[in-house]
N, C-alpha and C positions, 0 to 999 in steps of 0.2 A: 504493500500500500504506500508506504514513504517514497521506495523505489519511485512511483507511478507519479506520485505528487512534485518528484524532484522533472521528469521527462515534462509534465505539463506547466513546470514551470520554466524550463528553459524554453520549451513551445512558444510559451506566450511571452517572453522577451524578450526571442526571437522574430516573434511576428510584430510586437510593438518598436521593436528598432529599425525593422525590414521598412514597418509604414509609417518611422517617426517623421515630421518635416524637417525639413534641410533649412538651413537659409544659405541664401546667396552669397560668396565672395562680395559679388559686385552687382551693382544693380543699374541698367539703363534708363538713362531720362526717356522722357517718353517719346523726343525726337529720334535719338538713338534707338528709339524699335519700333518705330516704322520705318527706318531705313532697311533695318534689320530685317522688317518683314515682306518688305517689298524685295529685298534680296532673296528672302526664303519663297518668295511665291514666283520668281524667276527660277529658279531651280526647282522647283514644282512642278513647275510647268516643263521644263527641259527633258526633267527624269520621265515625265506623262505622257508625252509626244515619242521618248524614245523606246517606252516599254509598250506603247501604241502599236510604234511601228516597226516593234523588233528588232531595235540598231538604234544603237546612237549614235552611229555617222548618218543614217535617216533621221534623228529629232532633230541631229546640225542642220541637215540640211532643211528641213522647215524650218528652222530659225532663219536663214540664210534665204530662202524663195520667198518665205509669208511673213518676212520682219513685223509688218505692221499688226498682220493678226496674233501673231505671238506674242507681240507689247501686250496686245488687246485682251488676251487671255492672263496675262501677267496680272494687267492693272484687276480682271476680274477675281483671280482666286484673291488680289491686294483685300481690296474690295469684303470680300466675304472674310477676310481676317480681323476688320476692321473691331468687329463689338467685342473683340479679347479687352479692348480699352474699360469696358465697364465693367472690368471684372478685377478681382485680386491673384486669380494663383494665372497670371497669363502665360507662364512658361509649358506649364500643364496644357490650359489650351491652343497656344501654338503647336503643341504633337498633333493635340485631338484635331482641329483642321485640317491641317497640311498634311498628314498622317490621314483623314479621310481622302483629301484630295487624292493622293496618292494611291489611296488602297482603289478608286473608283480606277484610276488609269492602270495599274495592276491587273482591276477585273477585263477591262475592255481588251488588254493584252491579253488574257488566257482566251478571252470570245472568241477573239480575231482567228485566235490558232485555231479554233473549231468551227468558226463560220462565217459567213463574208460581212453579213450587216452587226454593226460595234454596238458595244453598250448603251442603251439609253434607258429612257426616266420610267417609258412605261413598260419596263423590262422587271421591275419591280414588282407591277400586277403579276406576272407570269411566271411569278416565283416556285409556286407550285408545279407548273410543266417545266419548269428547269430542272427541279430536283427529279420528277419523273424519268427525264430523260439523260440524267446528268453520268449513271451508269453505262450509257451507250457511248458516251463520247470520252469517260476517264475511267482508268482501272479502280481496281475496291482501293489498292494500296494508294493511291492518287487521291481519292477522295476523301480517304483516312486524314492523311496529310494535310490538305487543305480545313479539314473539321479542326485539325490538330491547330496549323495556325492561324486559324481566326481566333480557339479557345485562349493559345496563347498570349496572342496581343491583344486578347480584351482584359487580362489576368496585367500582362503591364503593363497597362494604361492602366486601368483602376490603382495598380500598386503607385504607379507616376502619382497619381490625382494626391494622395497624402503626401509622398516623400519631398515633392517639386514645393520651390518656397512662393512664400507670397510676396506681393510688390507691396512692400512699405514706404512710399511716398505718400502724396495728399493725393488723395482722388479727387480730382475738379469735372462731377458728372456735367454741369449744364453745356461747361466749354466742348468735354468728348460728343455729349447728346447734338450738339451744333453742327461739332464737326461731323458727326456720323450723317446727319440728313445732308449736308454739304455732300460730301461723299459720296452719298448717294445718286443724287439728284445730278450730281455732276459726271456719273456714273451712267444714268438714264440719257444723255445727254451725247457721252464720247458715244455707247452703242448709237445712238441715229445715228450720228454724223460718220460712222465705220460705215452700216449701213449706205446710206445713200452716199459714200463715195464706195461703195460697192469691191469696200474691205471684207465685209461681210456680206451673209445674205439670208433672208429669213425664211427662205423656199430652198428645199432641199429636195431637188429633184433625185439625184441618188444619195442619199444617206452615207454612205460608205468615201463619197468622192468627199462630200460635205465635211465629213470629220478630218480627211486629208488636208484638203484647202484651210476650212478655218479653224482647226485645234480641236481638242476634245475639252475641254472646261468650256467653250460658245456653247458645239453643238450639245453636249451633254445636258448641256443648264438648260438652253431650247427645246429640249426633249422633254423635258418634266415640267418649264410653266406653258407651255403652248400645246393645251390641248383640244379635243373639241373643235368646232368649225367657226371662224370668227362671224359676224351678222357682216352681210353684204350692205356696199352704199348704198342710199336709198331702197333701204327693203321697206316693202309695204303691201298689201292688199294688191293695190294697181299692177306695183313690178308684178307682182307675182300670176296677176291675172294675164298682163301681157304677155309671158312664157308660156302661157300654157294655153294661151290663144294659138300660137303657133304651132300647136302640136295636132289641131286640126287636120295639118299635113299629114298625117301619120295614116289618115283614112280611119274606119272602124272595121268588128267587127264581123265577117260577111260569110264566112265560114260556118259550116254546119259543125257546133258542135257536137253533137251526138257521134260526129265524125270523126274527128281531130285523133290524136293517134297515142303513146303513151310518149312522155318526152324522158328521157333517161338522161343526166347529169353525173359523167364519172370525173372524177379530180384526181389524175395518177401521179402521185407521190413522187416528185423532183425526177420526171419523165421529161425526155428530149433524145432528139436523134442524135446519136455519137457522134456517128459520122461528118457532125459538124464540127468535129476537136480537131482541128489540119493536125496535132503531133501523132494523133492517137491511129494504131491499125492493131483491127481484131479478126481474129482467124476464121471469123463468118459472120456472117450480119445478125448483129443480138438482136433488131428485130423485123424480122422476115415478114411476119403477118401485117406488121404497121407498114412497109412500105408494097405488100401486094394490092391492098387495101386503098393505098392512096391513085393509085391507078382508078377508080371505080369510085371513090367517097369526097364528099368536100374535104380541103385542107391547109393547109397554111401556117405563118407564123399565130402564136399568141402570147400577146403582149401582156404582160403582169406587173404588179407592184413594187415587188420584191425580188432580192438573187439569194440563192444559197439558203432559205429559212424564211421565215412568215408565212406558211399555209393559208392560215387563219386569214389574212389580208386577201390573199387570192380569192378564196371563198367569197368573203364578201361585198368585192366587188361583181364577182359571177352571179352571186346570190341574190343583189340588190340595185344594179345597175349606175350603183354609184361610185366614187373613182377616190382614191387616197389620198388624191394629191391635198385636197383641203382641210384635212386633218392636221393635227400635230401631226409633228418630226416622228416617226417610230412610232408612232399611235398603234394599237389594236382594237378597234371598235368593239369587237368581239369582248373586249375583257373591260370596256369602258361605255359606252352607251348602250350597246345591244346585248347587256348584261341584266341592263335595268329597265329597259323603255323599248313595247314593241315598235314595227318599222315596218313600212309594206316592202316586198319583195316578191319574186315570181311566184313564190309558195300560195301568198294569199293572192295575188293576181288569177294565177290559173284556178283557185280554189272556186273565183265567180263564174267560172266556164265549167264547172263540176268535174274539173279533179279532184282525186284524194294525192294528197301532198307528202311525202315520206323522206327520211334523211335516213343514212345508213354511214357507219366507220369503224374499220374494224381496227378500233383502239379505246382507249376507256374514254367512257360516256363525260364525264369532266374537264377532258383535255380543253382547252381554251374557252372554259365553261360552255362550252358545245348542247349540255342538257338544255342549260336556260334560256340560251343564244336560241336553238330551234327553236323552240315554243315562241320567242317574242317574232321568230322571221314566219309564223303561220305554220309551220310542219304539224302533223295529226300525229305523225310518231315520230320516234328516232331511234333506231337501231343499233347500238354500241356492241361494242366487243365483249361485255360481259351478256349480251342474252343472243349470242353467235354459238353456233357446235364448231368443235375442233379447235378449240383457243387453245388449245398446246402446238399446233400446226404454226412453229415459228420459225423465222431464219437465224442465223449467227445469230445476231444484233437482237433477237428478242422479238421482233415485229411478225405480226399476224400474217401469215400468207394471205395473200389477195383473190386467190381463189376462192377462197372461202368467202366471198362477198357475193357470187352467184346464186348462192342456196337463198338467200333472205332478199336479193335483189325480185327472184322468183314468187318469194311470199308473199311481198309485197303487191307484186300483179297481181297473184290471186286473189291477194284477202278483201279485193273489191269488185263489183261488176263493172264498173264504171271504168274509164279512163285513169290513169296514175301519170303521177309528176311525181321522181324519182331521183333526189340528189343523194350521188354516194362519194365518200372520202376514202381513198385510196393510204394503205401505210408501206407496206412491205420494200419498197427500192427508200426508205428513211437511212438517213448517216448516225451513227456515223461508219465513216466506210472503214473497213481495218489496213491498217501499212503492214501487214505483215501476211505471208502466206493463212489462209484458213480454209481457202476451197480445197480438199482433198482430191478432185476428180472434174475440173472445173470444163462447163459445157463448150465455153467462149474463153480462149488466152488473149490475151493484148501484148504491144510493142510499142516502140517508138522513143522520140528521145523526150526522157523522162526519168526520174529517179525509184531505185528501185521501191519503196514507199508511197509515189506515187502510182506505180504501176500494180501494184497491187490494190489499191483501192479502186483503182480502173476496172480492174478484173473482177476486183468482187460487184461494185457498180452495174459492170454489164452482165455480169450472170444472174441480176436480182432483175433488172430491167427485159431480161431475155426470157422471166418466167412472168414478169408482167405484160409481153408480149402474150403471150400463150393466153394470159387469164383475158383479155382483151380476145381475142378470134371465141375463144369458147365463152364468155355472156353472149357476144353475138350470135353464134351456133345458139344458144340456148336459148335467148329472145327471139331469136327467126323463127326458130319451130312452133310457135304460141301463134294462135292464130288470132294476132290483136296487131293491129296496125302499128309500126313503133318507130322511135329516133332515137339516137346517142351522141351527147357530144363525147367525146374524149379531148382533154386537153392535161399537160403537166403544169403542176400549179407552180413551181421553178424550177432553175437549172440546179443540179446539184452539188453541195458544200463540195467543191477543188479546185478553187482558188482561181479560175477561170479570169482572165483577162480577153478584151475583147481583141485581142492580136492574138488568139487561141482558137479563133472564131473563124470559120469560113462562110459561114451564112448563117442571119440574122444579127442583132446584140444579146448583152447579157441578161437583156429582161424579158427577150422572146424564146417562148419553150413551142412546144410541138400541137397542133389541136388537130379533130378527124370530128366530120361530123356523117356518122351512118345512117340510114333507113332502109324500109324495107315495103315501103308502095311507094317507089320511082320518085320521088319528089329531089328536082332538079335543084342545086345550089351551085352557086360560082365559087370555085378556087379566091377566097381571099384572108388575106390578112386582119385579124381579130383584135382588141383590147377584151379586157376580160370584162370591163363592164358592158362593153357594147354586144358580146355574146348572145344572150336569152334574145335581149331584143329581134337579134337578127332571126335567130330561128324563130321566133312566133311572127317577123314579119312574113316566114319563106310560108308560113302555116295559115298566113292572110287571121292573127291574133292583133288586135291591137286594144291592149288594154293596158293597163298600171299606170302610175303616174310617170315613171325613170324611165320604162320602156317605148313607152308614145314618145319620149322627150327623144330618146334617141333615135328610137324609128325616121322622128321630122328631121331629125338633122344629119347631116353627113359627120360630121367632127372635127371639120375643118374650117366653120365660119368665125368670122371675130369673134365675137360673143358668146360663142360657144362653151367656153368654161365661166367664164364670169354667170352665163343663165344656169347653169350647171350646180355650180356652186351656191346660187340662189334658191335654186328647189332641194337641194341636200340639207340645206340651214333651216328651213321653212318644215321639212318634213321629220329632221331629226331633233333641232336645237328652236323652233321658230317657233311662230303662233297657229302652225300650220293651216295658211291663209288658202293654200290647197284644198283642202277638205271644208273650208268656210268655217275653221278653228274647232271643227271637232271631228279628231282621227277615228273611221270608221272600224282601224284594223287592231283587235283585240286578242291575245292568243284561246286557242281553241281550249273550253274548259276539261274536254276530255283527252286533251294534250296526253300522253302515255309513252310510256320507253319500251321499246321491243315491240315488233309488228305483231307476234304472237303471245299474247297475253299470259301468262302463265295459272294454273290452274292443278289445285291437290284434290285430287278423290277419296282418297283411302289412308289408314293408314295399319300398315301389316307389322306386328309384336315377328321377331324370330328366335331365335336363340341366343344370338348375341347384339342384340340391340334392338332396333324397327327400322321397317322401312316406311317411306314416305309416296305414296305412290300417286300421279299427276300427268300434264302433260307440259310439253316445251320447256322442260328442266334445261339448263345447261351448268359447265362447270365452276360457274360460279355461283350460284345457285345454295344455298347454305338455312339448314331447319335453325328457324329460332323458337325459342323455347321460354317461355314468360321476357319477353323482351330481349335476351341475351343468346347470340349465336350460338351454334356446341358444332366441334365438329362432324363435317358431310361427309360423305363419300360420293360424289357420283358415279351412279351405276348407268346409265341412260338417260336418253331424252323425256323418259315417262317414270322413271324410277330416282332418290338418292337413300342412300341409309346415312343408319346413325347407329355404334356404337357404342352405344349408353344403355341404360336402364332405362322402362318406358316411364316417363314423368307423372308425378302425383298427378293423384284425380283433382278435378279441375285448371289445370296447367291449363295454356295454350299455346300449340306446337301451330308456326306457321312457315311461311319460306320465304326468305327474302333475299334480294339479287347482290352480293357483294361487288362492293367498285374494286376495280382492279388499281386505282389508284393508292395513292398512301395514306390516304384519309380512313381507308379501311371500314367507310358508312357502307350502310344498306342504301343502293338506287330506288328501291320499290319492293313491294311485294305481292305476295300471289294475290287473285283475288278473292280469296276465305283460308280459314284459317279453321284449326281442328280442337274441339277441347278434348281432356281425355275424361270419359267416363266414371264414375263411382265404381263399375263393376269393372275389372281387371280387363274380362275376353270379350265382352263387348263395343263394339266396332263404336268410335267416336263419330260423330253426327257432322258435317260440315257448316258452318256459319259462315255469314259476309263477311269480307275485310270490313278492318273499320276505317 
C-alpha cells in the first residue's frame, strides 16, 4: 500500500511539472509579434503550397509565378492570427493556428496523392464517406498511424496550452479591438481589389487548376464561406416570368403517354474509353461490347462537373438538370440543400406522365446521404446494397460487382404495370486502384511508358472496367427480352483517380467521360456531345416529353446564347434558395409519403423453434438483414432469400422478434424494417401470430 502511494505520488508531480507554466526569458512588444507573425504566416504559407504540391522546388516556384497571390495568402493566414492579440497565453495560440493552418495543407497533400480534386470546406460534411472509404485508399497500418498522430498532437497541444507562459504586459483591449476591425475591413478591401485586378478569382471553373493558381489558404477559405447559390441581379417575379416565357419554345407534351417507353439511367463508376490514354496499350480492347455498340447507338462525349471523385455532383446534375457551376467552390448539394429541402427533378417530372420512379446503388444506402437525397428528388424507392443478394460478390477493393444491379434493375420493371423511370448508380470500377500486382490471372495486360505502379493500377482499372463492359451488353440482353418498350442512357460519371493531365488525352478533356444512349423500338438520335445536365432533357425531347421546369428551360435553349447561364442560374436560385416565383411561391413537389428502401419490401411469416436456436422464416431476406429482439439486434445467420436463423434460445413470452435491414455503413443503425413483427407466445410450441410494424 505505501509502495502504491509513493508510485502515485511521483505520478502526480510528475504530471504537475510536465503541465506547470513556464514563463518566458523574454517577452515581445507587441510590434515585435506581428512582425513575428507575419513572418510565421509567410512560412505557412510556403511549407502549405509545398506539401500541396509535393516539392518544395514546386511551393518556390508558386512563390516565384503567383508573387502576388502568395503575398495574398500570406496577408490572409496574417489576418486570421490576428485575435491571439486579445488573449494572454499567445504563444500557445500561435501553435494552435499556424499549426491548424498547416495540418489543413498536410490534409490536402495526402488528398492530392489519392485524388485529383484538393481539400475543401464542404469536404467536412462528407466526413462520414471519407472514413467509409478511407480503407480503400490507405493500408490498416497507415490508418493506424494517422489515428496515432492526430491522438498525438492533440495530447501536445493540450500539454503546450498549461506549460506555454502568459504575456504579462498591459493589455490595451479597445486599441487591439480597433485594430482588429481595421484589419479586417482593410482585409475585405485588398480581397476586391486582388479580385478585380484578376489576382484572384471567385469562379473556379476547375477547382484543382484554382488551388494551383491562387494558393490553398484563398481557395480553401472560399470553399467553406461560399456556399449555396448567390440571388441573381434583379430577381423578381417578372425576371422570373420572363425565363420561362421562353420556354414556350420547348413545344408541349404531344406524345401518347400510355406509350412512352421505360427510361433506364445507369451512372458507370469512373467509366471512359482507355483508348483515349495516347501512353497506355492493352493486349485487347477492355471494352468490346461499348465500342460494337456504338456502331448502332447514340454516343459521344459527356461532359461532367468533376475529375477523379465527386459522383454525387454528376448525379445531380443528371438528376436535376441543373449545372455546379453556381454553387460554392467544392459544394455537394447532395450533402447541403438536397439533404434538407425537396427539389423537382426528372423523378417527379416523369412521375406527372405516370411513371413509377426508382433509384438503385449497389453500395450503402447513406453514402452521400443518398437515403434522404432520393426521397427529397421524388424517387418511390431506392435500392441500396444492403436489400441487394450477393453483397459478398466483391472485387479486391471491396466494391459490389455490378452485375449484380441486373437482378433489382428487373424488379423494379416488374413491381409495376405501368411504365418505370429507372436511375441506377454504378460502384465496382471505384479507386482506389492498387500499385502493386493483385490480379492473379489478369483478362486484359497493359504497357507503355509509365511506371511500374502506375501500370499496375492500369491493369487493375481495365480489368474492372472490362467486367463493366460485360455487365452493360447483359442488362441490355436482359431489358431486350421484356417485352416493354425501353431506353438507356449509359454515361461514366468521371475519369478515373490517375492523375491524368490533358497532354495524356487524345480525344476529349479531363471532364469529358464516355455516354451511349440505347433503345429498342428504333427511335432515331444524332451522335452528339452531352453536359450532364442537359442529358434527361435531350432524351425526353427525342420522346417528344416536355415537361419540368430545368428540362423545358433546356429543351428552349441551345446553350450557347448570352444569357444563357445568367437565366440558368436564375431558375436554380428561385427553385432551390428563392421564393420560388416558379411555382407562384408555393412548391408543388413534396416527397412521396410512402417513400420506402428496397423495391421489394421485406416481409416475416413464421417463425420455426429448432434445436439450436429458430428460425425466422419470410420473404426478400438478404445479408444484411438481422432479427431484432425487444429493440436490440442478436446475431443472424442468413440462410436464404426467404429464411435467417438465430442461434439463441427462443425469447421470453411476450418478447418481440422483428427484422431489420443493417446499414453496411459505420453507423451500424437499422435502415428499416420488415413490415410486422412477431410476438412470442405464452405457450412454448405455439406458433407466434404476426402483427403490423409499428
Amino acid at each position: 500500500m505505501k509502495r502504491m502511494k509513493e508510485i502515485w505520488s511521483k505520478v502526480f508531480h510528475f504530471l504537475k511539472e510536465l503541465l506547470r507554466e513556464r514563463e518566458a526569458p523574454r517577452q515581445m512588444n507587441n510590434w515585435q509579434a506581428l512582425l513575428a507573425q507575419f513572418g510565421l504566416s509567410v512560412l505557412t504559407c510556403l511549407i502549405i503550397e509545398a506539401v500541396s504540391r509535393h516539392s518544395l522546388m514546386a511551393g518556390l516556384a508558386f512563390v516565384h509565378s503567383s508573387t502576388k497571390a502568395f503575398l495574398y495568402n500570406c496577408v490572409l493566414v496574417f489576418v486570421t492570427s490576428l485575435p491571439i492579440f486579445l488573449f494572454r497565453k499567445r504563444r500557445f495560440l500561435r501553435v494552435l493556428v499556424f499549426g491548424l493552418w498547416i495540418a489543413l495543407g498536410v490534409a490536402n497533400g495526402i488528398i492530392l496523392s489519392k485524388r485529383v480534386t484538393p481539400f475543401t470546406g464542404p469536404d467536412f460534411k462528407n466526413f462520414t464517406e471519407g472514413k467509409a472509404v478511407m480503407g480503400k485508399y490507405l493500408s490498416s497500418f497507415r490508418i493506424f498511424l494517422l489515428y496515432a498522430l492526430v491522438v498525438t498532437a492533440i495530447i501536445l497541444v493540450m500539454i503546450y496550452l498549461f506549460r506555454s507562459p502568459r504575456y504579462r504586459g498591459k493589455m490595451h483591449y479597445p486599441v487591439v479591438i480597433v485594430g482588429l476591425v481595421a484589419a479586417f475591413a482593410g482585409f475585405f478591401g485588398l480581397t476586391k481589389l486582388c479580385v478585380n485586378a484578376r489576382i484572384l478569382s471567385t469562379y473556379f471553373g476547375n477547382i484543382a487548376f484554382a488551388y494551383q493558381d491562387y494558393g490553398f489558404p484563398y481557395c480553401f477559405t472560399v470553399t467553406v464561406l461560399d456556399t449555396g447559390i448567390r440571388e441573381p441581379n434583379n430577381y423578381s417575379p417578372a425576371l422570373v416570368q420572363t425565363i420561362t416565357s421562353e420556354d414556350e419554345k420547348a413545344g408541349t407534351t404531344t406524345a401518347d403517354t400510355d406509350d412512352l417507353p421505360n427510361i433506364i439511367v445507369v451512372q458507370l463508376e469512373s467509366f471512359f474509353d482507355p483508348s483515349r490514354v495516347n501512353y497506355l496499350q492493352c493486349s485487347q480492347d477492355p471494352i468490346p461490347n461499348w465500342h460494337e455498340l456504338e456502331s448502332s447507338c447514340t454516343n459521344g462525349y459527356y461532359t461532367v462537373p468533376t475529375i477523379g471523385a465527386g459522383t454525387a455532383n454528376t448525379e445531380f446534375e443528371t438528376l436535376t438538370g441543373m449545372s455546379l457551376r453556381f454553387f460554392g467552390a467544392g459544394e455537394y448539394p447532395f450533402k447541403s440543400i438536397l439533404s434538407q429541402e425537396p427539389c423537382e427533378s426528372s423523378a417527379y417530372d416523369l412521375k406527372t406522365l405516370g411513371y413509377a420512379a426508382s433509384a438503385l446503388h449497389d453500395n450503402e444506402a447513406n453514402f452521400y446521404s443518398r437515403k434522404k437525397v432520393y426521397k427529397n428528388l421524388g424517387f418511390d424507392t431506392f435500392t441500396s446494397k444492403e436489400y441487394m443478394q450477393n453483397q459478398d460478390d466483391v472485387n479486391h477493393n471491396g466494391w459490389m460487382r455490378d452485375r449484380n444491379l441486373i437482378r433489382p434493375i428487373n424488379d423494379a420493371l416488374d413491381a409495376t404495370p405501368g411504365k418505370d423511370y429507372i436511375f441506377t448508380v454504378s460502384v465496382q470500377p471505384h479507386g482506389a486502384y492498387p500499385t502493386e500486382e493483385v490480379l492473379e490471372d489478369p483478362a486484359i495486360t497493359v504497357s507503355g511508358n509509365m511506371s511500374e505502379a502506375q501500370r499496375c493500377a492500369w491493369e487493375y482499372y481495365v480489368n474492372e472496367i472490362h467486367e463493366e463492359d460485360q455487365f452493360i451488353r447483359d442488362l441490355i440482353d436482359s431489358v431486350n427480352q421484356r417485352d416493354e418498350k425501353s431506353i438507356i442512357l449509359f454515361y461514366g460519371d468521371h475519369l478515373p483517380t490517375m492523375n491524368l493531365t490533358q497532354q495524356d488525352l487524345s480525344g476529349g478533356n479531363l471532364y469529358q467521360t464516355n455516354y451511349m444512349i440505347w433503345n429498342n423500338f428504333g427511335l432515331d438520335m444524332p451522335d452528339q456531345d452531352l453536359t450532364s445536365y442537359r442529358a434527361i432533357a435531350t432524351i425526353m425531347n427525342a420522346l417528344d416529353i416536355h415537361t419540368g421546369t430545368m428540362f423545358r428551360f433546356q429543351q428552349a435553349h441551345t446553350g450557347q446564347e448570352e444569357n444563357f447561364f445568367n437565366e440558368m442560374q436564375t431558375l436554380q436560385y428561385d427553385l432551390l434558395y428563392g421564393k420560388q416565383y416558379v411555382y407562384g411561391g408555393d412548391d408543388p413537389y413534396q416527397p412521396d409519403p410512402n417513400y420506402h428502401l428496397g423495391i421489394k419490401r421485406i416481409v416475416m411469416t413464421g417463425i420455426v423453434p429448432v434445436a439450436d436456436g429458430y428460425l425466422i422464416k419470410g420473404r426478400n431476406f438478404t445479408q444484411a438483414c438481422r432479427a431484432v429482439v425487444d429493440g436490440d439486434a442478436v446475431d443472424t445467420e442468413f440462410v436464404d432469400i426467404n429464411t435467417l436463423k438465430v442461434k439463441d434460445e427462443m425469447p421470453k413470452a411476450g418478447s418481440s422478434i422483428e427484422v431489420g435491414v443493417l446499414s453496411a455503413s459505420k453507423t451500424h443503425r437499422m435502415l428499416s424494417y420488415a413490415l410486422n413483427y412477431y410476438v412470442v407466445p405464452e405457450k412454448p410450441n405455439a406458433s407466434p401470430s404476426p402483427s403490423p410494424a409499428s
